[in-house]
C-alpha positions in Angstrom: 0.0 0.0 0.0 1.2 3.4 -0.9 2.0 6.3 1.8 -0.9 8.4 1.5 -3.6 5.8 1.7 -6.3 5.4 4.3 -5.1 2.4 5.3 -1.5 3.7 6.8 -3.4 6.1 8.9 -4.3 3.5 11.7 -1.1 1.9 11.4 0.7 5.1 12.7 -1.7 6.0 15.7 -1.6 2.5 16.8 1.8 2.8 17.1 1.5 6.5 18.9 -0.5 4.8 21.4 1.2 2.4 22.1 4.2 4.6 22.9 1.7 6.4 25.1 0.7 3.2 27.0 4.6 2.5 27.3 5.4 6.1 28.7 2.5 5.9 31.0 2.7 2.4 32.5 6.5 2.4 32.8 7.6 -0.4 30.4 9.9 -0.4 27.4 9.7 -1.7 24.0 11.5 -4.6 23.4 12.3 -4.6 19.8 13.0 -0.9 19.9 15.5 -1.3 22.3 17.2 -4.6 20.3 17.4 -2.6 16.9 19.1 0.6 19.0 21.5 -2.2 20.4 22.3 -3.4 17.3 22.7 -0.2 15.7 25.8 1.1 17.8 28.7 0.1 19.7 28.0 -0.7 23.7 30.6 2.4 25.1 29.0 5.0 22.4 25.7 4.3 23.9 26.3 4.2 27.1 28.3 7.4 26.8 25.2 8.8 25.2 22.8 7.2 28.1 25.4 8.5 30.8 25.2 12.8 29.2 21.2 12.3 28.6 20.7 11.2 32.1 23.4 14.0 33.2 21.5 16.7 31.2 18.4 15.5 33.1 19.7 15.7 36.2 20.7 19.1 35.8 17.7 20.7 33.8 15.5 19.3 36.3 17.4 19.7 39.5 18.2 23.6 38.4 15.4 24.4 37.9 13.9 23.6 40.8 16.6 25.7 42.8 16.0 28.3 40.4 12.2 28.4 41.1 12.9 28.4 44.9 15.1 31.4 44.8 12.7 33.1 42.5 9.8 32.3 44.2 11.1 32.9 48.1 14.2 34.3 48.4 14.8 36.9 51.0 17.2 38.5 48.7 14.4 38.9 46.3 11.8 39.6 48.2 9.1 38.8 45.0 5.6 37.8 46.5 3.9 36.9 43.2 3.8 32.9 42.3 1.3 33.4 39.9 3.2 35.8 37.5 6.6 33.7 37.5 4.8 30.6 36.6 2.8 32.7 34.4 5.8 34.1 32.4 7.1 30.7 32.6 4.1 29.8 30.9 4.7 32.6 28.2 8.3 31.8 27.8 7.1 28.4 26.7 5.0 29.1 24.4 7.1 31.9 22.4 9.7 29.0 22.7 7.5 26.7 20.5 6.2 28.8 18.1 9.9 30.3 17.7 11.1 26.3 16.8 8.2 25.9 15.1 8.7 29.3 12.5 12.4 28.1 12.5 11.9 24.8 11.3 9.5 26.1 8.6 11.5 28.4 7.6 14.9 25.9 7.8 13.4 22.6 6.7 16.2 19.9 7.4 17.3 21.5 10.7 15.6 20.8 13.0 12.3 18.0 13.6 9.7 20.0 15.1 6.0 20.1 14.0 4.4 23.1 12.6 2.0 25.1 15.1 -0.6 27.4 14.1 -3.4 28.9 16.8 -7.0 27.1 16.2 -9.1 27.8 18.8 -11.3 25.1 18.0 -8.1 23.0 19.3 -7.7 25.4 22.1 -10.9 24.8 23.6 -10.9 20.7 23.1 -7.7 20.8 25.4 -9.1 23.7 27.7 -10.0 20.9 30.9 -6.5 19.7 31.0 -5.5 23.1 30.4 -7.1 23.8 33.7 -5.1 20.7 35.3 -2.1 21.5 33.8 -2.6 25.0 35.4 -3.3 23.7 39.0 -0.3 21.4 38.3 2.3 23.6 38.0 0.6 26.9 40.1 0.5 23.9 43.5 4.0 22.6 42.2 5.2 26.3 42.7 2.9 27.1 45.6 4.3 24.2 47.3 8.0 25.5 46.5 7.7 28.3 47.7 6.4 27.2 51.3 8.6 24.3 51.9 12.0 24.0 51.9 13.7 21.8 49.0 14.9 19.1 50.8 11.2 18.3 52.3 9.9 19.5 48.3 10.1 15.6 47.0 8.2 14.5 50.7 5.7 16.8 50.2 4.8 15.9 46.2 5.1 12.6 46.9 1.9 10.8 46.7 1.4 11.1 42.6 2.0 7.4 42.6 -1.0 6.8 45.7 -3.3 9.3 43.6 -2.3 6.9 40.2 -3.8 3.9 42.1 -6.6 5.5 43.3 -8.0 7.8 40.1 -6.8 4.5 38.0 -9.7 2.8 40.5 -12.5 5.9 40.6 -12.2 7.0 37.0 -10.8 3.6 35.0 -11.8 0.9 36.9 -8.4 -0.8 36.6 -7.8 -2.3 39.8 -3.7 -2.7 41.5 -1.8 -5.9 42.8 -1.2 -6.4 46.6 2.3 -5.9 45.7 1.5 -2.3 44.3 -0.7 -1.4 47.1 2.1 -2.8 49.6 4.8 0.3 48.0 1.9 2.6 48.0 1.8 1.8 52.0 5.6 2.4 51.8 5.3 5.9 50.3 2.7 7.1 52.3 4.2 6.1 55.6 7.2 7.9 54.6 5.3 11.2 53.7 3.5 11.1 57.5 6.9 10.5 59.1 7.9 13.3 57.2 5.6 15.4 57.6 6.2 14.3 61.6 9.9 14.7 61.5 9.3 18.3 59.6 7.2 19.3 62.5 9.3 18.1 65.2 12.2 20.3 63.7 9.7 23.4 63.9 10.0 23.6 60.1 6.4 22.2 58.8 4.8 24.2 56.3 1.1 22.6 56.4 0.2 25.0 53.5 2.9 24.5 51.6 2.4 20.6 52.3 -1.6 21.0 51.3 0.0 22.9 47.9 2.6 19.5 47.4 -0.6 17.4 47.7 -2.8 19.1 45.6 0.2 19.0 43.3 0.4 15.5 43.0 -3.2 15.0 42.6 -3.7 17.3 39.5 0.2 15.7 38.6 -2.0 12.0 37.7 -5.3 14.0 36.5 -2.9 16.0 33.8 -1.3 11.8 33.0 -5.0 10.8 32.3 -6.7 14.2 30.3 -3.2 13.8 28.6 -4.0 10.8 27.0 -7.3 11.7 26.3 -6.7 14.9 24.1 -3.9 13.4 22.6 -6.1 13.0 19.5 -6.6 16.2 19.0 -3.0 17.8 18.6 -2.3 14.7 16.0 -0.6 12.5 19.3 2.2 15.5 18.9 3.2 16.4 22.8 4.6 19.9 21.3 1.5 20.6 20.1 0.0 20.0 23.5 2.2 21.7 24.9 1.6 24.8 23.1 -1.6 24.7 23.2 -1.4 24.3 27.2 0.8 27.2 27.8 -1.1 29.0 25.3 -4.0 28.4 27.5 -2.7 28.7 30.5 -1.3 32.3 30.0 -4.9 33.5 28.9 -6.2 31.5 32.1 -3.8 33.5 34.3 -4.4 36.9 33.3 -7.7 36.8 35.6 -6.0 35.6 38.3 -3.2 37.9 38.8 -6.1 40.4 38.6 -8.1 38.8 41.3 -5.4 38.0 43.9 -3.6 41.2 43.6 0.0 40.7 42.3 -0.2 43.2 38.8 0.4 45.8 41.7 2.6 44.1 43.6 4.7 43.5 41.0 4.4 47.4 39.9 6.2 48.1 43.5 8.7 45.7 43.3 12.0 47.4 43.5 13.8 45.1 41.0 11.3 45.6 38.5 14.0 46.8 36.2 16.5 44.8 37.0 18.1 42.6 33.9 19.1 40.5 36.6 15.9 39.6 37.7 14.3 39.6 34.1 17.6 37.2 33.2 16.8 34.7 36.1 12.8 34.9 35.3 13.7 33.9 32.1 16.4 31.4 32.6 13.4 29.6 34.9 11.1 29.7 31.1 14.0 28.1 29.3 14.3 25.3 32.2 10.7 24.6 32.2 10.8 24.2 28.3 14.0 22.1 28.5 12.6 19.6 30.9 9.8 18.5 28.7 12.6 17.8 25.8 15.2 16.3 28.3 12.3 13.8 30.2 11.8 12.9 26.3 15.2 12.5 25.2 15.8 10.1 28.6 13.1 8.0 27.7 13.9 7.9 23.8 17.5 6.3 24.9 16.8 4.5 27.8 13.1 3.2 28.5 10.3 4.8 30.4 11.1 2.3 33.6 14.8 3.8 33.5 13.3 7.4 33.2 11.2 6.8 36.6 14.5 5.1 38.2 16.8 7.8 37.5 14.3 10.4 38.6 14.1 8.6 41.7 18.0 8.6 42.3 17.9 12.6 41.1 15.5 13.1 43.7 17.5 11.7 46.2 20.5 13.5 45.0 18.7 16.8 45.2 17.6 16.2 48.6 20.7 15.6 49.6 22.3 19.0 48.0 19.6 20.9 49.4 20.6 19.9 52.9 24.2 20.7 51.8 23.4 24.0 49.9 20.9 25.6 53.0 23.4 24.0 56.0 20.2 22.3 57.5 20.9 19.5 59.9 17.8 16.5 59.9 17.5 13.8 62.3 17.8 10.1 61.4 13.6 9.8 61.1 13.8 12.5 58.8 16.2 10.4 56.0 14.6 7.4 57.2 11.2 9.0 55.8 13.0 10.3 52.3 14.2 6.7 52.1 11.0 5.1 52.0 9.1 7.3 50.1 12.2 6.8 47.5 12.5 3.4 47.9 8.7 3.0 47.9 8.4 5.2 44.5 11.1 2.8 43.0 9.4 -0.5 44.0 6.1 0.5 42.9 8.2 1.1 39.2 9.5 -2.1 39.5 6.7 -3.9 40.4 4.6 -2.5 37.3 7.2 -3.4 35.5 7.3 -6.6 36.4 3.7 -7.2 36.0 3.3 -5.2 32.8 6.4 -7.8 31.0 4.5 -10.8 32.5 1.7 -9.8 31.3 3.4 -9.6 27.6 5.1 -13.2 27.6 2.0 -14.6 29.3 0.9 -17.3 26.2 -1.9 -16.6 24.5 -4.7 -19.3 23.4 -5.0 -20.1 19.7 -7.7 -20.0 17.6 -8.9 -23.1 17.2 -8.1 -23.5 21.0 -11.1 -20.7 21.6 -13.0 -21.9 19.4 -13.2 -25.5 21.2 -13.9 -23.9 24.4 -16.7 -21.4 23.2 -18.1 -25.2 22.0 
């Protein structure tokens, strides 16, 4: 059959979804991962592997510094979360449609669809617009409350909300052995959120923010694969479109909670400095979405959850470092399990996901004897 035909149409979005399924259930692709085997020398891919997972680490990890001093340092002194992550938002977007006019214009340079504004598409996305908003606003809100070391503690109860929404809204139901690291990570959030308060440093706002932050973090997983359709399967699409959204979405809000005129007074309102470092936080929260893509592109979605795992625990660790804060033993006891809990759970729906693949299936004429 010739390119072009109605018939090759399927054939490509089964194979979208089932990169989807892959991404969102934490398994890898098999035959994808012989061919790339196969294809290059073992020290030039794991050379590759070893700067992808080091970009990662440092995209992600930075920016979460970044946001912190932005978002509550005393040298700063900036009280408006909703206009940094707006004009993170905005950064975003001009980033895309700058990649996108690039590429058009420069065919051959660079692989990045073409984006034009269709509000029809706008408004199909606009619900997990809304989650993607309450995602990143809570993930900032929780930030700026909490200190970075207790940041992964305090968002870490996605995985609990996966189980439960996958239940209430899918009807897929979880293994014992599942529900057993789900106990893991919970118990280490509560002895955290103990140990915090013991230490006099509890933020119950800021911890409210890092669970309302995890729960719209599994919503956005499941409206993600549901609008999917609608930007072509493309995730740049979507994620134009979101920020797009999301900066029309925020304009109200700055209104409403009173930070255009805080933002008038603030003292470093012309500061390159603080314009450089806003926009240095844009460019960070456009480079993760590329660099969690690239990880999973030459490794596998179940490595991308590990090594986000052990950058977690890294962070932590040069948090406690980087502020001079001393924590008790309970208090790495409780980062431990809610790491070690996070990886099982991986592991385990790894596990059951490749069993579930080499599990034989019966034949045809087998079915057809039992249906008799």
């Amino acid at each position: 059959m010739q390119p072009g035909t109605g018939t090759c149409k399927p054939r490509a979005s089964l194979k979208r979804s089932k990169i989807l399924h892959m991404a969102l259930m934490g398994t890898s692709d098999p035959s994808g991962e012989a061919e790339a085997s196969h294809e290059k020398p073992f020290v030039l891919r794991a050379l590759q592997i070893a700067l992808v997972v080091s970009l990662y680490w440092v995209t992600s990890i930075s920016m979460v510094f970044l946001n912190k001093y932005l978002l509550d340092s005393p040298s700063l002194q900036l009280d408006t979360p909703i206009f940094v992550t707006f004009y993170q938002c905005l950064v975003t977007a001009l980033l895309c449609k700058g990649l996108s006019s690039l590429a058009t214009c420069c065919p051959g340079t660079m692989d990045f669809p073409t984006l034009r504004l269709d509000l029809r598409v706008a408004r199909s996305i606009l619900p997990l617009s809304v989650v993607f908003i309450g995602m990143i606003t809570f993930n900032n809100l929780s930030l700026k409350y909490v200190g970075v070391a207790f940041y992964n503690v305090g968002r870490s109860l996605t995985t609990v909300f996966n189980v439960l929404l996958s239940y209430l809204l899918l009807k897929q139901t979880t293994s014992f052995y599942a529900l057993l690291t789900c106990s893991i990570i919970i118990g280490g959030f509560w002895l955290g959120v103990d140990q915090e308060g013991a230490e006099g440093t509890l933020s119950w706002t800021g911890t409210l923010f890092g669970v309302l932050a995890s729960l719209c973090v599994s919503l956005n997983a499941i409206y993600t694969k549901k609008v999917l359709p609608a930007v072509d399967g493309s995730i740049w699409r979507l994620t134009f479109y979101n920020n797009v959204n999301a900066c029309v979405l925020f304009l109200p809000l700055l209104l409403l909670l009173g930070e255009l005129p805080a933002l008038y007074n603030f003292p470093q309102l012309g500061s390159a400095h603080f314009w450089g470092m806003m926009t240095l936080g844009g460019l960070l929260g456009f480079a993760i979405g590329y660099v969690t893509g690239l990880q999973i592109k030459f490794t596998s979605p179940l490595t991308h959850n590990v090594s986000g795992t052990a950058k977690a625990c890294a962070q932590t660790v040069l948090a406690v470092l980087y502020y001079e804060e001393t924590k008790s033993f309970l208090w790495w006891v409780s980062n431990m399990m809610v790491l070690g809990g996070s990886s099982a759970y991986t592991w385990v729906r790894g596990w059951e996901m490749k069993k579930t693949e080499e599990e034989p299936r019966p034949k045809e004429d087998e079915k057809s004897n039992v249906e008799v």
